[in-house]
N, C-alpha and C positions, 0 to 999 in steps of 0.2 A: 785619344785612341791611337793605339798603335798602329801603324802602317808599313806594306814594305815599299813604298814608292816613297821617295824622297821629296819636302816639298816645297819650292821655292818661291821666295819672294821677288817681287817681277817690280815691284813699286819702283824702286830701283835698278835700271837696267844694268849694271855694271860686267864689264868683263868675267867677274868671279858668280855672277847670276848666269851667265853665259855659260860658263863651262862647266856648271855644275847640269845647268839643261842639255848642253852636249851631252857630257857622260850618261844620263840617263835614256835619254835618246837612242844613245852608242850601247845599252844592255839591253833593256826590257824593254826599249820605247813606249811605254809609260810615265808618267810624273804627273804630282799637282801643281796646281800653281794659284800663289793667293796673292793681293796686292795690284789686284786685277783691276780695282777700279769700278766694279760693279757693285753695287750697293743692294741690302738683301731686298729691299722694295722692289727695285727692278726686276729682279729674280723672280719675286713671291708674285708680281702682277704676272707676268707669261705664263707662269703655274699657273694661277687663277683661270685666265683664259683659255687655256689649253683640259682644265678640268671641266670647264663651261663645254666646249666644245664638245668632249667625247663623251658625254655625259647624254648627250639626245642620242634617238635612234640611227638605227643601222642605215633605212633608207633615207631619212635625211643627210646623213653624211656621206652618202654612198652618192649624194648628187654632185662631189668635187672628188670623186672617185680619180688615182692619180693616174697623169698621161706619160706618155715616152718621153715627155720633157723633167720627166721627173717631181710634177710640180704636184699637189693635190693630197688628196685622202688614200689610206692601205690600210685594209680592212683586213681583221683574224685571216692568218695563214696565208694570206698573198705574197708574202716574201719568203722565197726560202734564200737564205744567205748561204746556210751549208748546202752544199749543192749534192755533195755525197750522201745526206740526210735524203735529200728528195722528199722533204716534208715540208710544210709551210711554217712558220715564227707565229704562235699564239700571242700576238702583239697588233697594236694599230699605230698608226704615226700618222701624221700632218706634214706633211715639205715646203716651206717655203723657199720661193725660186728667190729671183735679186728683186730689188724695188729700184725704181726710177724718181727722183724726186720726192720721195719719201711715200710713192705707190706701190701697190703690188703691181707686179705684170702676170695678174693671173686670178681667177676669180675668187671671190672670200666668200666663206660664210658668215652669219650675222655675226660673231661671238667674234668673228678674229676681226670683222670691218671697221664694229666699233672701238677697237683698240689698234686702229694701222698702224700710226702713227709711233705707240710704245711699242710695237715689233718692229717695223723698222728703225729704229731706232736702237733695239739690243741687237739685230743682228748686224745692224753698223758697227756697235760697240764689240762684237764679236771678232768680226773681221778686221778689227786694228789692233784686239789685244792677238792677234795670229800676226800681224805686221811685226810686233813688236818679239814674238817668238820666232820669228825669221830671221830677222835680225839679228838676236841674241846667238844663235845657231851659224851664222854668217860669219861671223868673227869670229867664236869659237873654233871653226872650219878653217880661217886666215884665208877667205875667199878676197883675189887679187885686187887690192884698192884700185887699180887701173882699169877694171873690167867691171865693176860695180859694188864691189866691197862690200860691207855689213849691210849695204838695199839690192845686193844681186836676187837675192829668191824673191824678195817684199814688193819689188819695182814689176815680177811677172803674176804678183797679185793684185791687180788694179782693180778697183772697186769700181771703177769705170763702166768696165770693158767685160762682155759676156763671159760667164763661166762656169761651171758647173757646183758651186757654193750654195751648199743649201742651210738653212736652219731648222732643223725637225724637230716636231715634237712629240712624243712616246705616249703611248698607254702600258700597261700590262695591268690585265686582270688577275683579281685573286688566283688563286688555285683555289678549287674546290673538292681536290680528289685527293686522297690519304698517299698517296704516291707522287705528289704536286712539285718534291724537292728535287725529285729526280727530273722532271719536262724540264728543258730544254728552252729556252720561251724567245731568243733568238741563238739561231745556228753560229756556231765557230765560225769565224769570219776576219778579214783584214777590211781598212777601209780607204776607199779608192785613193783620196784626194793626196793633200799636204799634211794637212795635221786634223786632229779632230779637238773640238772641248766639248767636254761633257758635264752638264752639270746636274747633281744627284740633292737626294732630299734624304735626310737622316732618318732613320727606320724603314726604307725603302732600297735597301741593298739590291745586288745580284749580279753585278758587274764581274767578270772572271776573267784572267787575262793567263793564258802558256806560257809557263816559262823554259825557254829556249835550252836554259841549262836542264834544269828536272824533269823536263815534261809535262810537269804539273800543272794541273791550275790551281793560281792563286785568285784567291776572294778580294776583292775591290773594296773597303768601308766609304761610306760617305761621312766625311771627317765634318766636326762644330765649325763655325762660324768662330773668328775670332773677336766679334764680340755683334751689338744687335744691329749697328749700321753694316756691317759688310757679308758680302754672300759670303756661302762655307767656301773652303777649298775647290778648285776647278778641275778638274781630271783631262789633261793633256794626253794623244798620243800622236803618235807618227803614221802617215798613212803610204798607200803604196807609190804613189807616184813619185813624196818626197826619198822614200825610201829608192827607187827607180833611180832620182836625178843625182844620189851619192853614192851610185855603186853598193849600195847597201850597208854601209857606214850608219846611216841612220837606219832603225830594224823596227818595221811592219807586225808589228805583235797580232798571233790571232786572239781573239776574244771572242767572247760569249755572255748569254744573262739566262742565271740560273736561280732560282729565290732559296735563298738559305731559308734551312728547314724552321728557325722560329717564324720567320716571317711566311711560310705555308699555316703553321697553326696557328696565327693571328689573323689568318685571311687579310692582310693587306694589298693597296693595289701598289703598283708602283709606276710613278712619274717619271721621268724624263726627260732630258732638253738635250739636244747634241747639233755643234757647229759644225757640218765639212766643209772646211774649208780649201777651194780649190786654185789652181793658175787660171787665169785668161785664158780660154779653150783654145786658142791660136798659139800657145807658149808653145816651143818646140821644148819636147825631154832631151834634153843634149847634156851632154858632161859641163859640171860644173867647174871653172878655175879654181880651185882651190889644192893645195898638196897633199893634201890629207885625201884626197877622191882620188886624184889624177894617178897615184900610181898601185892605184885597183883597173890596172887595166883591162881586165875578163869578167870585169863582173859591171851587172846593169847598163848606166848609159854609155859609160865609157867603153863596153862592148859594143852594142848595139854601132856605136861609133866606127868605131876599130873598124867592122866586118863588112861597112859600106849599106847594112842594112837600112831603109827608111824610118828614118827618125820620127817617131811618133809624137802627132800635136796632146796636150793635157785635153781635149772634148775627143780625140779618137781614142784615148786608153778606156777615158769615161763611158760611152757608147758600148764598146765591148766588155764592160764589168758589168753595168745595166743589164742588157740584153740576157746577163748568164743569171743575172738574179732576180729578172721578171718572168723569164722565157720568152723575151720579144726577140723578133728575127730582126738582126743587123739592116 
């Protein structure tokens, strides 16, 4: 299937996988990415449990109803993303926070408990193929070997250490109304972290990304699998903080999920799984060493630098994007 996101192979990290993720980065901040390492079982099991899940009622899931920690259940319309919408996202999601030990640190329900174990475990595998596009992106940048070089951004991702890294995972209901192509089903939006992966199921579109040059949005496909052992394609983008820490070198694309109109008269639902991947809540956003940031000096961090204003930790950016897209008071 054709695509306009370009899609690279990561199996091998090489400089020229690098800077092909740069450039893409550097326009639409979209790309996919395959060679990922995830194999389709992997995949197809989180599916599975995640249709287990949303599959029971309202009020049984309504009992891991999500907290200020961002952890838990978001029932029809709780989120409104667009904020100028001031409507809620005809959508449900699940969050998982970090795991310790290969625990959650936060309560489960039956359907995710007996499967701990294989989600922690993909969102581990999550958050090292994001090490591994930090990286790539690092060198790309010629972030100063003497200050931490191709592990400057990866080394303030510690799997360690607190952060705001979640693993979600998506519902969207059919559409049942003749005018279904048209809803909206999550608001235009950017997303907070470093980067996002998304991973989509084929006949289950709706992914929509602006493009900076036209205005436009463009349609997202969920591209085949290259063959029966490995997931399809991954859908990388850039989120606002990374965006923040390069002066905007790297671009925060908004997006949206709209269901193409075949898949309204098919009554499909649609799945999804999405990584944000964040810093250690303690990272400070400060300009990064690199030449390619450093002489954008008016714009993002290298501002924020310059004007002596307080440099914001990556858990206070977090805190104040939350709060605009639950309506919690700071």
């Amino acid at each position: 299937m054709d695509t306009v996101l370009p899609v690279i192979d990561i199996s091998n990290p090489t400089v020229e996988a690098g800077q092909k993720l740069y450039e893409a980065a550097a326009s639409l901040g979209f790309v996919f990415i395959e060679g990922s390492g995830f194999t389709s079982d992997e995949v197809n099991q989180v599916f599975a449990v995640s249709k287990e899940f949303f599959s029971q009622s309202y009020d049984e899931k309504q009992k891991f109803a999500i907290s200020k920690a961002n952890r838990g259940y978001s029932c029809m319309n709780r989120e409104v993303l667009d904020t100028a919408r001031n409507q809620g996202d005809p959508k449900e999601a699940f969050n998982f926070g970090q795991f310790k030990d290969d625990k959650a640190m936060q309560q489960l329900p039956q359907a995710f408990s007996n499967f701990e174990q294989g989600i922690a475990d993909f969102q581990k595998k999550c958050h090292m193929t994001c090490h591994k596009l930090l990286d790539l992106l690092a060198v790309a940048l010629q972030v100063d070997p003497a200050q931490g070089g191709d592990e400057w951004f990866s080394s303030r991702h510690d799997w360690e250490k607190v952060s705001g890294s979640i693993l979600r995972l998506l519902y969207y209901p059919a559409v049942s109304n003749s005018d279904g192509e048209n809803e909206i089903r999550a608001g235009a939006h950017t997303d907070y972290g470093s980067m996002t992966l998304l991973f989509q199921r084929e006949g289950q579109e709706g992914l929509e990304v602006l493009s900076p040059a036209t205005n436009d949005w463009i349609a997202i496909p969920a591209l085949p699998a290259k063959d029966s052992k490995s997931c399809p394609p991954i859908v990388v983008n850039i989120a606002d903080q990374l965006s923040f820490w390069s002066a905007g070198v790297l671009k925060s694309a908004v997006h949206r999920v709209r269901f193409p109109l075949q898949q309204v008269r098919l009554g499909v639902d649609r799945y999804s799984m999405a990584y944000f991947c964040h810093p250690a809540d303690d990272t400070l956003l400060e300009p990064v060493p690199s030449p390619i940031i450093q002489s954008l000096e008016s714009e993002g961090a290298n501002a924020a630098a310059k004007s002596g204003d307080k440099v914001l930790t990556a858990g206070e950016h977090l805190i104040r994007r939350l709060a605009a897209t639950y309506s919690w008071k700071q």
